[in-house]
ZAGUFI-891345 format. One record per residue (C-alpha): residue number from 0; x, y, z. Coordinates in pm, 1 decimal, m for minus. Example, Ala and Ser with C-alpha at 12.3 -4.5 7.8 and 13.67 -1.06 7.14 Angstrom:
2
+------+----------+----------+----------+
: resi :       c1 :       c2 :       c3 :
+------+----------+----------+----------+
:    0 :   1230.0 :   m450.0 :    780.0 :
:    1 :   1367.0 :   m106.0 :    714.0 :
+------+----------+----------+----------+
***
This chain:
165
+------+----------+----------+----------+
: resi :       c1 :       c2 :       c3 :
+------+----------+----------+----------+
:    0 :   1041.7 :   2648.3 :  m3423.1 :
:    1 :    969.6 :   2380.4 :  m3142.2 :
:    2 :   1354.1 :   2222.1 :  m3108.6 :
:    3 :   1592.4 :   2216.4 :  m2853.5 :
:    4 :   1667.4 :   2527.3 :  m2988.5 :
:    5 :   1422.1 :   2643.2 :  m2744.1 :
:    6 :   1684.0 :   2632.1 :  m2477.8 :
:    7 :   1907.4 :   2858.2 :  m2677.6 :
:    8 :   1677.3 :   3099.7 :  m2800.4 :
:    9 :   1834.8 :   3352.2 :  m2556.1 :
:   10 :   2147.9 :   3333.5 :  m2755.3 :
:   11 :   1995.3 :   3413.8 :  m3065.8 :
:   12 :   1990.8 :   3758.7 :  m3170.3 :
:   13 :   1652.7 :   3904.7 :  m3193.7 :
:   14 :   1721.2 :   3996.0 :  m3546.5 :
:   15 :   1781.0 :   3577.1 :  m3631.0 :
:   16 :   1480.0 :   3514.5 :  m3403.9 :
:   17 :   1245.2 :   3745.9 :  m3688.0 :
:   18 :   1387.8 :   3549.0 :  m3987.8 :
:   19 :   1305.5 :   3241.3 :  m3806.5 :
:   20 :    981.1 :   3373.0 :  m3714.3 :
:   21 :    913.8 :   3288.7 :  m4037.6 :
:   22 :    960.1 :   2928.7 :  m4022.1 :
:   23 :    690.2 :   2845.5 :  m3762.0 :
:   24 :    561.5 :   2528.2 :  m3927.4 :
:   25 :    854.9 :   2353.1 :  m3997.1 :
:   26 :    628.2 :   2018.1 :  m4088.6 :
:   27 :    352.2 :   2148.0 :  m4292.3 :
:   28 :    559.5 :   2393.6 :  m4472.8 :
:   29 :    921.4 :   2277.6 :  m4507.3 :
:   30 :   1021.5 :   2459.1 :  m4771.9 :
:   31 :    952.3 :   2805.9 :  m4634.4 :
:   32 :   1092.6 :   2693.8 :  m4343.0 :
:   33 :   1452.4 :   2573.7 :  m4484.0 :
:   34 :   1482.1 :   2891.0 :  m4649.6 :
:   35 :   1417.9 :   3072.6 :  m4308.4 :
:   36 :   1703.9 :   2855.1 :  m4160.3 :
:   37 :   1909.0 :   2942.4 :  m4452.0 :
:   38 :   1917.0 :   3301.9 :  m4432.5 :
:   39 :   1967.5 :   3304.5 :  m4098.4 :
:   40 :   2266.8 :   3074.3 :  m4118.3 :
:   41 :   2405.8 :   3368.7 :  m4349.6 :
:   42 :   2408.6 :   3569.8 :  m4135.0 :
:   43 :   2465.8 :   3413.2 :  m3788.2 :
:   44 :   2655.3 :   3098.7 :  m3880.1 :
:   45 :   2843.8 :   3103.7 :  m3543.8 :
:   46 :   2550.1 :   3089.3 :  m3348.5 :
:   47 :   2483.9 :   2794.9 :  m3164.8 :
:   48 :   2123.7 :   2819.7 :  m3073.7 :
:   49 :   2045.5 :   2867.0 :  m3454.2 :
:   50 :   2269.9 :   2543.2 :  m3534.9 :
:   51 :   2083.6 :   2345.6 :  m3315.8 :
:   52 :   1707.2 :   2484.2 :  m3447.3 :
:   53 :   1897.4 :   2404.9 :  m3788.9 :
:   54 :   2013.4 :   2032.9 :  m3712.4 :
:   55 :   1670.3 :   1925.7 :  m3516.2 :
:   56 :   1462.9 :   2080.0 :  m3853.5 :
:   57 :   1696.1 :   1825.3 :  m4084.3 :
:   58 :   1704.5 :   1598.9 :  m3806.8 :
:   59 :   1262.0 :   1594.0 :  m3745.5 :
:   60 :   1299.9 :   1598.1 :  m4150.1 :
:   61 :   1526.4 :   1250.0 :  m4150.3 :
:   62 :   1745.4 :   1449.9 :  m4371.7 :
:   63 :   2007.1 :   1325.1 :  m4214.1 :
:   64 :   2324.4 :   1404.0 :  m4391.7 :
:   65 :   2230.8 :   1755.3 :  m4417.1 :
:   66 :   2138.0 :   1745.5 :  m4011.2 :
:   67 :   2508.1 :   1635.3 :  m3990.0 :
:   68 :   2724.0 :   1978.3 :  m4061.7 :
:   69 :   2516.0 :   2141.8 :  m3833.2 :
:   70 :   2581.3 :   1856.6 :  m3540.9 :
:   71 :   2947.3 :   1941.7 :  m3645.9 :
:   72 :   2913.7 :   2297.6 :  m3605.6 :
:   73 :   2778.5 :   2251.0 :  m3229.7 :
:   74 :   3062.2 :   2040.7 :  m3143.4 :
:   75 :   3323.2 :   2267.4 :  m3290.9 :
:   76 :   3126.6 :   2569.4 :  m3098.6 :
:   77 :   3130.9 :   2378.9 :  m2789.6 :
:   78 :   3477.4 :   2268.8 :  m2792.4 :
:   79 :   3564.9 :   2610.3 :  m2783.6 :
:   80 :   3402.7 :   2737.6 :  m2545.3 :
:   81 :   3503.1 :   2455.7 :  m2322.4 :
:   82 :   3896.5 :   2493.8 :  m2452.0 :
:   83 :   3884.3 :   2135.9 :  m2634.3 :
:   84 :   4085.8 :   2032.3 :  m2867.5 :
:   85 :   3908.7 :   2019.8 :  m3223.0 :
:   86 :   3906.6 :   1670.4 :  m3252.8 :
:   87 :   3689.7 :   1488.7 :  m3074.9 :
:   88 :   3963.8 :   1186.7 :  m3054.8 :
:   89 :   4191.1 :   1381.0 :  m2819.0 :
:   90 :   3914.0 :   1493.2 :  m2548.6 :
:   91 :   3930.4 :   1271.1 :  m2258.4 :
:   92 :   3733.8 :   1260.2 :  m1909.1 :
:   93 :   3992.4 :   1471.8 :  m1774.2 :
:   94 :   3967.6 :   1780.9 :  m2084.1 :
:   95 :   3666.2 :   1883.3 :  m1878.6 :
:   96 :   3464.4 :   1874.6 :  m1604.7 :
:   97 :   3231.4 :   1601.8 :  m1824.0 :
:   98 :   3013.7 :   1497.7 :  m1439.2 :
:   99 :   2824.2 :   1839.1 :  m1446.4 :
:  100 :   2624.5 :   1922.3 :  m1734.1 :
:  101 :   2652.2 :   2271.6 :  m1735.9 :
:  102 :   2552.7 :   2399.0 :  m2115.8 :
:  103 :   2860.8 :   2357.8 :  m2278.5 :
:  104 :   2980.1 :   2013.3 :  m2147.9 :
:  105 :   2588.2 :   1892.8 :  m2228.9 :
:  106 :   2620.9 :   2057.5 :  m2573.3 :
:  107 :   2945.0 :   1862.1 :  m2654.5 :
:  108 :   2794.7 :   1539.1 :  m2548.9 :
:  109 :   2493.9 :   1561.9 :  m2721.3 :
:  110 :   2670.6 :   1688.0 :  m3034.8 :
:  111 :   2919.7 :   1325.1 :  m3036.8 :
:  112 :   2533.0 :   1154.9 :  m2990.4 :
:  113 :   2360.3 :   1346.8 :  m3200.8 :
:  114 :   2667.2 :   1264.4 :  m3466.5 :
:  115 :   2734.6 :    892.7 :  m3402.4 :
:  116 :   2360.6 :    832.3 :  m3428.7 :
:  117 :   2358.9 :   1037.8 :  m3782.2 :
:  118 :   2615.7 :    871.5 :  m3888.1 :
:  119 :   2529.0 :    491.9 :  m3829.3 :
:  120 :   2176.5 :    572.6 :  m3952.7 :
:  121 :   2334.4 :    665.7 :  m4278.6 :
:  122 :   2549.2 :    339.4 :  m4297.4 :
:  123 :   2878.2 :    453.4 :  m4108.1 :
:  124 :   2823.3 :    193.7 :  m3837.8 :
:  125 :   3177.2 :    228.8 :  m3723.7 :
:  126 :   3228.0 :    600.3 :  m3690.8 :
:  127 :   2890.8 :    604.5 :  m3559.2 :
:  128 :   2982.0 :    364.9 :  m3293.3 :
:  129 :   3285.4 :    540.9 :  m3208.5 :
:  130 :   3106.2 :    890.1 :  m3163.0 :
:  131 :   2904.8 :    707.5 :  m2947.7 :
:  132 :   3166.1 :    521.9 :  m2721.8 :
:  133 :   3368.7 :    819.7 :  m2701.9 :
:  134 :   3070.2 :   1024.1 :  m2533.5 :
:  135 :   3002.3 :    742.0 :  m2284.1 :
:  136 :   3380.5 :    776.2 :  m2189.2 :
:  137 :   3296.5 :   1136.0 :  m2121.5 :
:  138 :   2976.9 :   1099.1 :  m1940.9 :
:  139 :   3058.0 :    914.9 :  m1608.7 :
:  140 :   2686.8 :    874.9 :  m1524.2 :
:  141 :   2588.5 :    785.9 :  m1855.8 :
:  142 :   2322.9 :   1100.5 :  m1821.4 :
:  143 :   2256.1 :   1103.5 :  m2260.3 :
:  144 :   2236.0 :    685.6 :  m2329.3 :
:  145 :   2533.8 :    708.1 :  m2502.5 :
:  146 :   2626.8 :    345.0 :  m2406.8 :
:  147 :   2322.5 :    209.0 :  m2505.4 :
:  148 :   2287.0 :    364.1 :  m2835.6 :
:  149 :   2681.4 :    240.1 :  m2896.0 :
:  150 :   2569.0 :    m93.1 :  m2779.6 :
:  151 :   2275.5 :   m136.7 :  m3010.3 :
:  152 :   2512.1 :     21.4 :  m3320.6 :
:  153 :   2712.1 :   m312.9 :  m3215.5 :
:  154 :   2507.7 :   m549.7 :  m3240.8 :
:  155 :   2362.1 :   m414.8 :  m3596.6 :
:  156 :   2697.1 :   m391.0 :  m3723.6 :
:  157 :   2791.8 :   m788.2 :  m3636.9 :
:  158 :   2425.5 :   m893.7 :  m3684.1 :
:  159 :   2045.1 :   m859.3 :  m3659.8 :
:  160 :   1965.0 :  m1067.8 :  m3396.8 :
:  161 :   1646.5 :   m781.3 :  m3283.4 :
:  162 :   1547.6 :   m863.1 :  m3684.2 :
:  163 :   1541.5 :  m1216.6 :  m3656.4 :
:  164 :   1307.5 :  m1203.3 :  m3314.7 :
+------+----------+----------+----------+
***
């Protein structure tokens, strides 16, 4: 699989990385390839490189809402590792070290953009928006767009001026 699980695939246990083997054309064969994901989730669902191959195949699919517990599942895996609280609410600039984007921190951010994009592209323009404001407040360089995605969420969500142009 060509995701950003890619960057991960270290952390997947070789055993995974044969049952995903068998989901090598994601596009032209989606079905085989879901049910490759699947089994693997069975038996590694704690693995974070595997929920990230699993959200970009939903994601690449615009199967959104099933891309969505997997976005959930690298957040909650993050915020572990980084000693986070569980809800994403209570993190603030100062829960972490948020300026360097060491793997962890750069998972967590990615997951609240990954899940405020899901989410307003399915209709919830508000929690989408505040996914997305909540990782700008954590990225002080604004490294992942997170302001400018939250921005544009805005302006759908009071109108469509960039329709009407």
């Amino acid at each position: 699989m060509k995701y950003d699980g890619e960057a991960f695939e270290a952390d997947i246990p070789p055993e995974i990385l044969a049952i995903l083997g068998d989901a090598t054309a994601p596009h032209s064969q989606p079905e085989q390839a879901e049910q490759a994901i699947a089994v693997a989730l069975q038996r590694a669902p704690d693995n974070l490189g595997l929920r990230i191959v699993a959200y970009g195949f939903y994601f690449y699919n615009n199967r959104l809402k099933e891309a969505l517990p997997h976005a959930e599942a690298c957040l909650a895996i993050a915020a572990g590792t980084l000693g986070l609280p569980g809800d994403w609410r209570s993190v603030s600039a100062e829960s972490a070290d948020f300026g360097v984007l060491e793997q962890p921190q750069r998972v967590y951010l990615k997951s609240l953009v990954a899940l405020g994009y899901c989410r307003a592209r399915l209709g919830d323009l508000e929690a989408g928006e505040a996914l997305l404001r909540k990782a700008a407040s954590l990225d002080p360089q604004d490294q992942l767009g997170a302001t400018a995605l939250a921005d544009l969420v805005a302006r759908r969500g009071i109108d469509n001026e960039d329709e009407e142009s």
